[in-house]
Backbone as CSV, one residue per row, in Angstrom:
resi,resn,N_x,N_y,N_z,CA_x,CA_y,CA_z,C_x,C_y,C_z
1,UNK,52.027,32.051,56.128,51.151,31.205,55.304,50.764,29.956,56.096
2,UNK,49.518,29.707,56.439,49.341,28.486,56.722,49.503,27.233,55.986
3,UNK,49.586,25.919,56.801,49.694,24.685,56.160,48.743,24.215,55.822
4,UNK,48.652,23.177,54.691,47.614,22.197,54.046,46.919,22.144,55.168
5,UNK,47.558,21.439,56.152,46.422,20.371,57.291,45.554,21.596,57.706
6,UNK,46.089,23.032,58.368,45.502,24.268,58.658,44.336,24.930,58.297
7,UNK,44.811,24.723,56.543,43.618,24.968,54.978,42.154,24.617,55.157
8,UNK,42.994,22.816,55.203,41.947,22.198,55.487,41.087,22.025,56.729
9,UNK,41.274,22.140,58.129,40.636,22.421,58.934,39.958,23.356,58.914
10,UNK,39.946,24.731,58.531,39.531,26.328,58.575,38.526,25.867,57.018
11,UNK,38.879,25.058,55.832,37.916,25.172,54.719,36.601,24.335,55.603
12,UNK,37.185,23.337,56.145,36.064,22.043,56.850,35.110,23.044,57.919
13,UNK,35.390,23.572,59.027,34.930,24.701,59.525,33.818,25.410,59.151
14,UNK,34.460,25.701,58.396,33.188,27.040,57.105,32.843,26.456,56.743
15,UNK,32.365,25.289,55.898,31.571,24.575,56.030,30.416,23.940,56.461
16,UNK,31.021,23.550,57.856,30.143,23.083,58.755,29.081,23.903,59.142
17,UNK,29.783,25.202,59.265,29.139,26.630,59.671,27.799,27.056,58.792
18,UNK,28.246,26.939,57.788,27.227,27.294,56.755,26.424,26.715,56.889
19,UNK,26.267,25.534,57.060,25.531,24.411,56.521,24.634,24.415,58.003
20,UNK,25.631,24.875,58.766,24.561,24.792,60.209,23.357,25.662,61.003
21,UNK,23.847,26.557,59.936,23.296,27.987,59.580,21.229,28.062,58.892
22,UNK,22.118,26.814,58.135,20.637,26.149,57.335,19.848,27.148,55.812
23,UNK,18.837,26.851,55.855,18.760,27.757,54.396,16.905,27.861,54.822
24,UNK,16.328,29.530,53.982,15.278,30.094,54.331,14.784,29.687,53.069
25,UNK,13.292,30.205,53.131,12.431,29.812,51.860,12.801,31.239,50.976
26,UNK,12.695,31.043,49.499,13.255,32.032,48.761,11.702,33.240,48.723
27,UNK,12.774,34.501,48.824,11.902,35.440,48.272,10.411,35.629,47.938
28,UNK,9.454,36.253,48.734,8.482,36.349,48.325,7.988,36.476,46.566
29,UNK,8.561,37.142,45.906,8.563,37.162,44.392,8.953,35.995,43.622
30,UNK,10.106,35.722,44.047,10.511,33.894,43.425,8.772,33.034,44.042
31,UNK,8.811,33.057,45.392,7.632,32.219,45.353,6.088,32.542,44.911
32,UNK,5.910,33.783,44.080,4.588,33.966,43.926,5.104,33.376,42.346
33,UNK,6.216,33.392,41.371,6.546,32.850,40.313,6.219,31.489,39.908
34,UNK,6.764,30.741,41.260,6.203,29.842,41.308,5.033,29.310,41.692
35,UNK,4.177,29.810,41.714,2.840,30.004,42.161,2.811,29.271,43.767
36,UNK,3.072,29.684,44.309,3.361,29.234,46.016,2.868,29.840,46.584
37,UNK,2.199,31.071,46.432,1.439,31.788,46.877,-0.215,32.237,46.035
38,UNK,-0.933,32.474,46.891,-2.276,32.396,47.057,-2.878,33.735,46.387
39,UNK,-3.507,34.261,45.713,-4.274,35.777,45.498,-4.285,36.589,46.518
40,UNK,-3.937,36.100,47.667,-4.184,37.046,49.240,-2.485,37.454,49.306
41,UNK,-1.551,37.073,48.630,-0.422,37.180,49.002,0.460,35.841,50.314
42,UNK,-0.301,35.028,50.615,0.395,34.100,51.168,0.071,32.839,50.820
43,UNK,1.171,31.943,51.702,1.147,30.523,51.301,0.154,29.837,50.796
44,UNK,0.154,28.996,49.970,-1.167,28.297,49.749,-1.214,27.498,51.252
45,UNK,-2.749,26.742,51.070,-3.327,26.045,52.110,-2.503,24.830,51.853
46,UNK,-2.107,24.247,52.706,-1.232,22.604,52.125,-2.117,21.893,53.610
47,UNK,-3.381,22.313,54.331,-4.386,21.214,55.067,-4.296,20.235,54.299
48,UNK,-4.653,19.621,53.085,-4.895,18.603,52.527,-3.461,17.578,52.656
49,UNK,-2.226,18.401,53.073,-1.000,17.107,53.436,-0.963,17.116,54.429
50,UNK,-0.009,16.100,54.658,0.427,15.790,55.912,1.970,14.878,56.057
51,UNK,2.119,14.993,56.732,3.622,14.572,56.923,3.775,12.933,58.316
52,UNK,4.039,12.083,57.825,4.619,11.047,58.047,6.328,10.338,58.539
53,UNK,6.880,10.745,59.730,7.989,10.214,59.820,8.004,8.994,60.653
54,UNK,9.439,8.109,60.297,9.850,6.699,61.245,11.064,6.845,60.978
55,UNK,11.772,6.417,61.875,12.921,5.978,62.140,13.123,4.797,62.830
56,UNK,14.415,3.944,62.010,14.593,2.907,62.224,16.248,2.521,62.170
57,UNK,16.935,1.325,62.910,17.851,1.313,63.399,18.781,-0.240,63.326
58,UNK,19.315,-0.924,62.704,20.239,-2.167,63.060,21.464,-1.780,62.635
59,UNK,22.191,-3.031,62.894,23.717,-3.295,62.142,23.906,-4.405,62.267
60,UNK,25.529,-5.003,62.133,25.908,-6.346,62.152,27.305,-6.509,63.028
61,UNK,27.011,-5.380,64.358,28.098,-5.064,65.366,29.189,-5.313,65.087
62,UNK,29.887,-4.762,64.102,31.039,-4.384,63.316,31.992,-3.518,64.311
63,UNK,33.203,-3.561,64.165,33.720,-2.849,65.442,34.002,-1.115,64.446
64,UNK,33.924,-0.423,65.091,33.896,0.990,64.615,35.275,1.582,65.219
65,UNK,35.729,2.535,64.689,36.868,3.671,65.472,36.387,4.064,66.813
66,UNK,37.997,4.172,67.269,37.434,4.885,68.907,37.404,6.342,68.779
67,UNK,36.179,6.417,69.453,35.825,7.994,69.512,36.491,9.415,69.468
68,UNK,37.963,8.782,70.583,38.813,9.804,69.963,38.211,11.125,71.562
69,UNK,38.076,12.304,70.811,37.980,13.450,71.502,36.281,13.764,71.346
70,UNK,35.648,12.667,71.168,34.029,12.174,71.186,33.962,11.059,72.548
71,UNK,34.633,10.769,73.128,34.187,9.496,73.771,32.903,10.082,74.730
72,UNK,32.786,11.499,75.058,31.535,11.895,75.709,30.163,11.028,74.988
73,UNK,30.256,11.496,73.300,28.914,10.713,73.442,28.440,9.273,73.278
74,UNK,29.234,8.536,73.716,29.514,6.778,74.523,29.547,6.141,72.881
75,UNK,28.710,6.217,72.144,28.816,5.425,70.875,28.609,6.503,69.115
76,UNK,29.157,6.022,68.319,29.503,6.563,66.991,27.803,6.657,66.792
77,UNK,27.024,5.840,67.184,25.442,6.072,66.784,25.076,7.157,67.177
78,UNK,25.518,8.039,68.106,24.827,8.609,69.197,25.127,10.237,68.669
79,UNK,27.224,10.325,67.674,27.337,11.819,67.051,26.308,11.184,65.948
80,UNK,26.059,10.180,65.333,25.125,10.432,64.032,23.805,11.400,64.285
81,UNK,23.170,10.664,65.159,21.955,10.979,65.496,22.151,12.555,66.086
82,UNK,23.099,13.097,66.660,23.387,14.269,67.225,23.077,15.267,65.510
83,UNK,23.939,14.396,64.766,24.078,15.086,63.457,22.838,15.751,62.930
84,UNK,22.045,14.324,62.589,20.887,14.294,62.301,19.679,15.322,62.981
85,UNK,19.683,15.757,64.461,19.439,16.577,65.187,19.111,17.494,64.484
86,UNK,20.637,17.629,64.272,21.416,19.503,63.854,20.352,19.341,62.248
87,UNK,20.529,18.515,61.459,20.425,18.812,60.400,18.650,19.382,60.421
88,UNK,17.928,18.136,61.257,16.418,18.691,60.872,16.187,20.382,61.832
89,UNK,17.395,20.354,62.730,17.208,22.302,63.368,17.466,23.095,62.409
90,UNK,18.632,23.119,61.435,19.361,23.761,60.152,17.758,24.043,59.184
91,UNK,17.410,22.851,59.352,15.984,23.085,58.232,14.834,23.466,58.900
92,UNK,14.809,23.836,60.345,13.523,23.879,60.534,12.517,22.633,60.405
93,UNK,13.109,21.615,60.605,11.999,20.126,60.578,11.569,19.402,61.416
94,UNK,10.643,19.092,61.722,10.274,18.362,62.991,10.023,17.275,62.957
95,UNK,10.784,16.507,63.135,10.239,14.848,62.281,9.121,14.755,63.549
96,UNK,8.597,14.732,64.507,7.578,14.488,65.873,6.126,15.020,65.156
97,UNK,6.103,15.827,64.392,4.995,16.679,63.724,4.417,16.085,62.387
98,UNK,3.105,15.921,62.463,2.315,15.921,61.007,1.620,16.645,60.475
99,UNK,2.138,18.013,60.700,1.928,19.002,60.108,3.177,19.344,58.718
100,UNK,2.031,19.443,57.498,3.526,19.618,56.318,3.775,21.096,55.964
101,UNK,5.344,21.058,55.671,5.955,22.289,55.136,6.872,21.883,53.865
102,UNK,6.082,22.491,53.269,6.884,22.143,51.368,8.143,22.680,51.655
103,UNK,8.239,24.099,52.043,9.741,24.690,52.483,10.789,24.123,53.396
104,UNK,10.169,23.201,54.511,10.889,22.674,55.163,11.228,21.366,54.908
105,UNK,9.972,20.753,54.008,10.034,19.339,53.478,11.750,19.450,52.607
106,UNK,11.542,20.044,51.646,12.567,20.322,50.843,13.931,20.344,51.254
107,UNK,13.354,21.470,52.049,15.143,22.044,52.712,16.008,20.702,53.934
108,UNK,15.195,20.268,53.830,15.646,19.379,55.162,16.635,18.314,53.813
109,UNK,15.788,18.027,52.825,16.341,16.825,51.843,17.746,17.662,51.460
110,UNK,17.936,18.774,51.338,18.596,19.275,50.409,19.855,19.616,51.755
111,UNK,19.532,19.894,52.898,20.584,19.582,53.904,21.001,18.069,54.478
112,UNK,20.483,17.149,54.233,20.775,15.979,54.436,22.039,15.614,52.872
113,UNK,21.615,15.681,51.898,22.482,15.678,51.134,24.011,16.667,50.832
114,UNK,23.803,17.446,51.657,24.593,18.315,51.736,25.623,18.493,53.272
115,UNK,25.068,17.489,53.759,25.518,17.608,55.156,27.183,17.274,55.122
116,UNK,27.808,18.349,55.887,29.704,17.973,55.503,29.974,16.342,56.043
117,UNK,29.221,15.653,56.977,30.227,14.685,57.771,29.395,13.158,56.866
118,UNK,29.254,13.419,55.411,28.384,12.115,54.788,29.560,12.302,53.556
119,UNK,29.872,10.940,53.246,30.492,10.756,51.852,30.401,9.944,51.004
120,UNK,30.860,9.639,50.473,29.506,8.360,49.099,28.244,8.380,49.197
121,UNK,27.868,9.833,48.852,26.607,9.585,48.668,25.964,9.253,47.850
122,UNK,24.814,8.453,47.849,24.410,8.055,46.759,22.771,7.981,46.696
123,UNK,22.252,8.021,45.321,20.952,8.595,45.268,20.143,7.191,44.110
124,UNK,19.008,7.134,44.449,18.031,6.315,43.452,16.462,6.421,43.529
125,UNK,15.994,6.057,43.169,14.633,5.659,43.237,13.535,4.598,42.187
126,UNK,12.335,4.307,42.528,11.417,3.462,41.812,10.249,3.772,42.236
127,UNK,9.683,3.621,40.987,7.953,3.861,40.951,7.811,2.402,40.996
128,UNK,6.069,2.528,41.500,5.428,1.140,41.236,4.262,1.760,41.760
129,UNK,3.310,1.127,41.226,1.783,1.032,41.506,1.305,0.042,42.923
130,UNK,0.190,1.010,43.424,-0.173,0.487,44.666,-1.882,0.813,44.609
131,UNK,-2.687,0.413,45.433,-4.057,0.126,45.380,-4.194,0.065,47.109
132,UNK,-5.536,0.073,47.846,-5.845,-0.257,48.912,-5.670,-1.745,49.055
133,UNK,-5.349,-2.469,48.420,-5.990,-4.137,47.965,-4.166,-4.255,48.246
134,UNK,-2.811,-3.370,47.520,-2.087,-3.367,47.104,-0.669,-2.963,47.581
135,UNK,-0.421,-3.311,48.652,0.883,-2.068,49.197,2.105,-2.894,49.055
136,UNK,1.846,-4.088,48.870,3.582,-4.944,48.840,4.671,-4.186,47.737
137,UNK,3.991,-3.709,46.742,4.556,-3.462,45.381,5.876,-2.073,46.244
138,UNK,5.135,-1.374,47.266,5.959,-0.280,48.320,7.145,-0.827,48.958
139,UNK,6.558,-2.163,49.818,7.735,-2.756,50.141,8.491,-2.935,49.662
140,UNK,8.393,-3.449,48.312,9.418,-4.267,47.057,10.318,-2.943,46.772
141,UNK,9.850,-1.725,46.749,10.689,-1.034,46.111,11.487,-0.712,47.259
142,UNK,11.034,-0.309,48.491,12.273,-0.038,49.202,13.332,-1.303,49.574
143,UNK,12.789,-2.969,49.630,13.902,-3.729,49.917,15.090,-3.264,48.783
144,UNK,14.599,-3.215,47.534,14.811,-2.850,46.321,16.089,-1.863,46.377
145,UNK,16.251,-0.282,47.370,16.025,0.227,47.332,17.676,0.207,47.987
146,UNK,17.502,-0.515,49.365,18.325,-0.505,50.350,18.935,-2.214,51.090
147,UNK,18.267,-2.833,50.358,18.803,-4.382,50.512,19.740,-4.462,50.433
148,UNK,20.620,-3.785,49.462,22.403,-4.069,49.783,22.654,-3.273,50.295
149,UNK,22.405,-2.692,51.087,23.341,-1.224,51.791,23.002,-1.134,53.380
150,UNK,21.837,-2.427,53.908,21.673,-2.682,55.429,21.636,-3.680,55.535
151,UNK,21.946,-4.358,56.842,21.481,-5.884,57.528,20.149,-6.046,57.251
152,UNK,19.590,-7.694,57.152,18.587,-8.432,57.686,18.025,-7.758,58.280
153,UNK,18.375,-7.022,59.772,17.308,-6.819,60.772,17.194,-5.429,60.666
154,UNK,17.972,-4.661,59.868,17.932,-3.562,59.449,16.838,-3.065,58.481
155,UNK,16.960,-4.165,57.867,15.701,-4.022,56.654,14.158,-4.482,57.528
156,UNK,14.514,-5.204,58.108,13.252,-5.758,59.052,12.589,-4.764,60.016
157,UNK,13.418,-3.698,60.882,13.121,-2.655,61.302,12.161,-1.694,60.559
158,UNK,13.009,-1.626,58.922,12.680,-0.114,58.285,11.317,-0.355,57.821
159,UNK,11.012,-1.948,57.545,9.455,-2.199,57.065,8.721,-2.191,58.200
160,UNK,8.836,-2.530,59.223,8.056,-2.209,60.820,7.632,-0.902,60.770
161,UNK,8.818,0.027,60.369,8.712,1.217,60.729,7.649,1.867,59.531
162,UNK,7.977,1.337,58.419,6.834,1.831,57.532,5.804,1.918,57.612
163,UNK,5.244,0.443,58.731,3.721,-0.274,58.420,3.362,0.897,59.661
164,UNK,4.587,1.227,60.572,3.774,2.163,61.502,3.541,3.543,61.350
165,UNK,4.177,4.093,60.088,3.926,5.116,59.293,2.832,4.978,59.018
166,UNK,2.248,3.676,58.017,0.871,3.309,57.542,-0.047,3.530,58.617
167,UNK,-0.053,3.159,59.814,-0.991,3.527,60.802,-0.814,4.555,61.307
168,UNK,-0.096,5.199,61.149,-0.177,6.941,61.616,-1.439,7.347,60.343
169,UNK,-0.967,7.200,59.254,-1.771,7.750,58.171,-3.448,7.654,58.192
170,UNK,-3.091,6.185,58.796,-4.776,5.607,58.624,-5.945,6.265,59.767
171,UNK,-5.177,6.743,60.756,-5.670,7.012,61.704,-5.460,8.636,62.217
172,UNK,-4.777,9.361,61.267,-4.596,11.095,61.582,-5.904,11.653,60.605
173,UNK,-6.596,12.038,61.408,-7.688,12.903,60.690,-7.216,13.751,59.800
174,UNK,-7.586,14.184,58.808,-7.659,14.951,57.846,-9.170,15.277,57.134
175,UNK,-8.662,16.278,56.008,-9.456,16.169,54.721,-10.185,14.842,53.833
176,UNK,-11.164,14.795,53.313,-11.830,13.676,52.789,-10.630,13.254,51.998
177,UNK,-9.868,13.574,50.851,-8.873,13.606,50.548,-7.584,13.833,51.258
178,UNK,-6.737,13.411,50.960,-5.219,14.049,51.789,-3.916,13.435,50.951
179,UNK,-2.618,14.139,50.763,-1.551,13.757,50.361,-0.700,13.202,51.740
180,UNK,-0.242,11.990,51.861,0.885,11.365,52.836,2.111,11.253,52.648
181,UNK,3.273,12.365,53.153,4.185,12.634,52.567,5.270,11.978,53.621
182,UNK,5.765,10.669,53.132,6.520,9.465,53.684,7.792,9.976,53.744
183,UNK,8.529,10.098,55.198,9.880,9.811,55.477,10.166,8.824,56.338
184,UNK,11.114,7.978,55.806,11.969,7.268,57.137,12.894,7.278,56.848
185,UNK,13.760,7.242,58.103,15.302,7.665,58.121,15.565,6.317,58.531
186,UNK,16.784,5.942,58.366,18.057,5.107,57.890,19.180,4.762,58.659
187,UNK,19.738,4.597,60.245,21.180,4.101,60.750,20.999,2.695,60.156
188,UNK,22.543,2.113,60.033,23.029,0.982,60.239,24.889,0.797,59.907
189,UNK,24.772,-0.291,60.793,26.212,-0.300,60.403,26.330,-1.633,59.960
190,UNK,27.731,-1.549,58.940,27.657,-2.805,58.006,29.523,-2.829,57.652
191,UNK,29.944,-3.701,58.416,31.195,-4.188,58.174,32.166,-2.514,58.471
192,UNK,31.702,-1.860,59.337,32.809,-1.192,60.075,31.696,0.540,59.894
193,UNK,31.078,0.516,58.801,30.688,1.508,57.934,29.694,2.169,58.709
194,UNK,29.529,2.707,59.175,27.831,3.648,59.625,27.473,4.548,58.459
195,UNK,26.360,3.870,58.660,25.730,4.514,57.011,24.640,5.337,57.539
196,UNK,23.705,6.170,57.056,23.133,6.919,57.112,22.045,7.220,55.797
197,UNK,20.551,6.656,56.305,19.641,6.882,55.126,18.821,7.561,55.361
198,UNK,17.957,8.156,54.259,16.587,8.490,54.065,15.744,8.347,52.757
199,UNK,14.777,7.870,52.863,13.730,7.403,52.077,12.417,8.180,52.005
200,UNK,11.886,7.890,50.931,10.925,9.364,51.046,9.713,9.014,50.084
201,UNK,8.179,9.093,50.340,7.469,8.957,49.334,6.324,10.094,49.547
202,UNK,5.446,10.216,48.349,3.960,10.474,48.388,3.040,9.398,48.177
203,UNK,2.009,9.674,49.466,0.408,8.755,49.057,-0.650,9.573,49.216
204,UNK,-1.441,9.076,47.896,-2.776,10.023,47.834,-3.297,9.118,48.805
205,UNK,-5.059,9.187,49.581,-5.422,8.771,50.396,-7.118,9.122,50.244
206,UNK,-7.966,8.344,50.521,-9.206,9.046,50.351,-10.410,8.172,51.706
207,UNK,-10.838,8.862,52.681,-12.022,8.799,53.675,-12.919,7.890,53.066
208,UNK,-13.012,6.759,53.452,-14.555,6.213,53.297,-15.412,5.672,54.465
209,UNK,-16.513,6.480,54.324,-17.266,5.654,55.487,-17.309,4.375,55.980
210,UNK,-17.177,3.938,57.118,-16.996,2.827,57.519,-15.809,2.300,57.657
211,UNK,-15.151,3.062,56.808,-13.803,2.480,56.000,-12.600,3.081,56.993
212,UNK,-12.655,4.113,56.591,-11.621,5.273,57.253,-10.840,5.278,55.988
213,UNK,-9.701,6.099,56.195,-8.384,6.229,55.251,-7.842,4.889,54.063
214,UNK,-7.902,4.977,52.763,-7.294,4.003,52.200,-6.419,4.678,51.117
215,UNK,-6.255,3.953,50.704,-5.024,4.763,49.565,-5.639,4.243,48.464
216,UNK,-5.159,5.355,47.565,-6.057,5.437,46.236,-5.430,4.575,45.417
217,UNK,-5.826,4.324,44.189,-4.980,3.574,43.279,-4.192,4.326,42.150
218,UNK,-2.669,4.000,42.686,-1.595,5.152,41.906,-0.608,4.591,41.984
219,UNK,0.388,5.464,41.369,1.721,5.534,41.158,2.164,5.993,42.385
220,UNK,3.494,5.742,43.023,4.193,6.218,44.041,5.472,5.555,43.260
221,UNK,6.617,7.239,44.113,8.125,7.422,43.528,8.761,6.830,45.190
222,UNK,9.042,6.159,45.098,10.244,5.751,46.639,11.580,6.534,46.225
223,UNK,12.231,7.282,46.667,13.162,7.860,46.403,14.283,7.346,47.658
224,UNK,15.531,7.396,47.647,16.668,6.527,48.588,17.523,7.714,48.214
225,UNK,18.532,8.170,49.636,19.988,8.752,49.859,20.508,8.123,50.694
226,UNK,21.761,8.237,50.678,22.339,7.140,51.566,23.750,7.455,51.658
227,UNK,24.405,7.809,52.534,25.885,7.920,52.552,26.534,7.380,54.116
228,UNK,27.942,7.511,54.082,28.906,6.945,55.334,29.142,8.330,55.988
229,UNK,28.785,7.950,57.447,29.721,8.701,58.921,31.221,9.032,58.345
230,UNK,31.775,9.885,58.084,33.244,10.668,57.924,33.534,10.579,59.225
231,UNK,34.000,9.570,59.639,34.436,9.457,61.195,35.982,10.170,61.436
232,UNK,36.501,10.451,60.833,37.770,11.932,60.370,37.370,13.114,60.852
233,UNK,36.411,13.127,59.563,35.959,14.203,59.849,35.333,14.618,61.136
234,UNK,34.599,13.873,61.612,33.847,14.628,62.927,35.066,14.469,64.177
235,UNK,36.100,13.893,64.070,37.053,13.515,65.256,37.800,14.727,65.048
236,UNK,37.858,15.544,63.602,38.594,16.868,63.346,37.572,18.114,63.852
237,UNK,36.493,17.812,63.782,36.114,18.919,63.990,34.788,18.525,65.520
238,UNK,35.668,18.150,66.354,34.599,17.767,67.294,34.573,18.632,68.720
239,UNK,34.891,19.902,68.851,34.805,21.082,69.249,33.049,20.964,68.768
240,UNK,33.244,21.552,67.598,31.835,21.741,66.978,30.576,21.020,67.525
241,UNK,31.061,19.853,67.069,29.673,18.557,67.708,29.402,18.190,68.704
242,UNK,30.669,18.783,70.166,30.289,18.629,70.844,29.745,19.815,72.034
243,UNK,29.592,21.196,70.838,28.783,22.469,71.145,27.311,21.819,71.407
244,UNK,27.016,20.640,69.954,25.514,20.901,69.751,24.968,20.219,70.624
245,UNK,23.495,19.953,70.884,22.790,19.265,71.534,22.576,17.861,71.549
246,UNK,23.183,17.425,72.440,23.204,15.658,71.836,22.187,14.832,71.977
247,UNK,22.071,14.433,70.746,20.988,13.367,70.991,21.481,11.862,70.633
248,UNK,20.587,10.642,71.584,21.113,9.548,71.685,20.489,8.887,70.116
249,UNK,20.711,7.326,70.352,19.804,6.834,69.379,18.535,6.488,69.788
250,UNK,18.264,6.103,70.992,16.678,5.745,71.191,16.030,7.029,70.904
251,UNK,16.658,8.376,71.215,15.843,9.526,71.246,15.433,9.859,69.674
252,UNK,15.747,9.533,68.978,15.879,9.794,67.171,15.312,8.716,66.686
253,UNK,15.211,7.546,66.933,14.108,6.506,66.992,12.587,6.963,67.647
254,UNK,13.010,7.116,69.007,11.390,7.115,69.543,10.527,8.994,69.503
255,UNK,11.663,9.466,68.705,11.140,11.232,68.425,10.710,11.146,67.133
256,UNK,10.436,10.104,66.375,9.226,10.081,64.655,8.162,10.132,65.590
257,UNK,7.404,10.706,64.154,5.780,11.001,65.006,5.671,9.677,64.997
258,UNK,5.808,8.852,63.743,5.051,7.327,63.598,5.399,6.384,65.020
259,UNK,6.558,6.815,65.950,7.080,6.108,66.674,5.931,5.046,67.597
260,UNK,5.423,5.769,68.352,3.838,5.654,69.007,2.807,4.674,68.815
261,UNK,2.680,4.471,67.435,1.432,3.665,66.320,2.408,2.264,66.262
262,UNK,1.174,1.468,66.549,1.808,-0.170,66.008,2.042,-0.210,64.483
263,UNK,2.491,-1.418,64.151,2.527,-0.906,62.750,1.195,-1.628,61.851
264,UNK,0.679,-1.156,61.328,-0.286,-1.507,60.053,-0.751,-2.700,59.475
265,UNK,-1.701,-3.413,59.986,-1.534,-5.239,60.186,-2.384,-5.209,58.706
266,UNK,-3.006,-4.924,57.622,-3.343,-4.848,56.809,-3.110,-5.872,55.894
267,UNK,-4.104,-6.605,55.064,-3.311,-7.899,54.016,-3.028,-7.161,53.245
268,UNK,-3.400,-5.607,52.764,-2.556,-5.588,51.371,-1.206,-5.426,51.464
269,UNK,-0.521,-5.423,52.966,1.430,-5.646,52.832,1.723,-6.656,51.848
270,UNK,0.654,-7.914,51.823,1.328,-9.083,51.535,1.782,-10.129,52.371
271,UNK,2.615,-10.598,51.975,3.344,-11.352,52.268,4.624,-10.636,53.825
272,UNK,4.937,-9.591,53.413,5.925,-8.622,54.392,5.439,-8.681,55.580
């Protein structure tokens, strides 16, 4: 009979496994139910979205655990971002791409929340109304959102990183119309803790001559996840993590598509 500690290594394992494994889009029949499919038998057209990522990065140089049987990848930022890697390969996601996948959009959220080496996780969100004239009300909800759970310069990053989301948007051709389907992801560390976020919205958007891209006047949901590095955990199972492909933190920063684009000098930020 094996021991507890044994149990638990071999349950943690399978786990990891699964999860690394990732998850497919369901059944052609489940998705024509859901009307996901077209009269021709395939996907609908989703040209009219598009996909938006940033990543962004502080802390308050908190001293962290030593690496342990990790010291290969030089800093605790560096298995996150490795993590993070794995998770958008598990889903098939490309944060570098603005091309959208409802199947992959999804699955990626639903492996981030599910990911074994995150614990307190925790979930929220807020609507608020926005206009071309209008985008602070966006900001407000994410300080809103994540103000207690990052540094100053943490929060100062993630709105940089937004406004350069905003100029990805303003400036990726599309449809006269288009949906802008907002991610930015989340390091920071805060009094020992490496935390780990993602944030997520929709913006309608509409072409005007002269104009280019503005955003319509609507409702938008900011949605927030957010959990802690299991620094245990990955020191138990770091065989595993240090199979996968490592990635640093500049590389997971400067691999968002938005990375590239200044950010969005626009008065309707506001004040931000």
């Amino acid at each position: 009979m094996s021991t507890l500690i044994e149990e638990q290594l071999r349950q943690e394992a399978l786990a990891i496994a699964v999860w690394a494994e990732g998850r497919q889009a369901p059944p052609r029949e489940v998705l024509a139910k859901l009307k996901l499919l077209g009269p021709d038998g395939r996907q609908l057209d989703d040209s009219n979205q598009e996909t938006g990522v940033g990543n962004a990065y502080g802390g308050d140089n908190s001293g962290l655990p030593s690496l342990g049987p990790l010291a290969s990848f030089g800093s605790w930022q560096s298995v996150a971002a490795t993590i993070l890697r794995k998770t958008e390969d598990s889903a098939g996601f490309d944060q570098s791409s603005t091309i959208f996948d409802l199947f992959r959009w999804i699955i990626f959220e639903w492996q981030f929340v599910t990911m074994p080496f995150l614990t307190n996780i925790t979930g929220d969100s807020r609507t608020v109304s926005i206009s071309s004239l209008s985008l602070s009300p966006a900001i407000s909800a994410v300080t809103e959102l994540i103000g207690g759970l990052v540094t100053s310069d943490t929060l100062t990053g993630v709105i940089n990183s937004v406004k350069k989301i905003g100029q990805l948007a303003v400036q990726n051709e599309g449809q006269q119309e288009k949906d802008t389907n907002v991610q930015q992801g989340v390091l920071t560390v805060v009094n020992g803790d490496l935390r780990l976020g993602l944030l997520r919205t929709t913006m309608q958007m509409e072409y005007k001559t002269g104009k280019g891209y503005q955003q319509l006047t609507q409702q938008i949901t900011v949605s927030r996840l957010f959990g802690s590095l299991d620094y245990g955990m990955c020191i138990r199972n770091a065989e595993t993590l240090l199979e996968w492909d490592e990635q640093d933190l500049n590389s997971w920063v400067n691999g968002a598509s938005s990375y590239p684009y200044p950010p969005n000098m626009s008065p309707a930020w506001g004040g931000w």
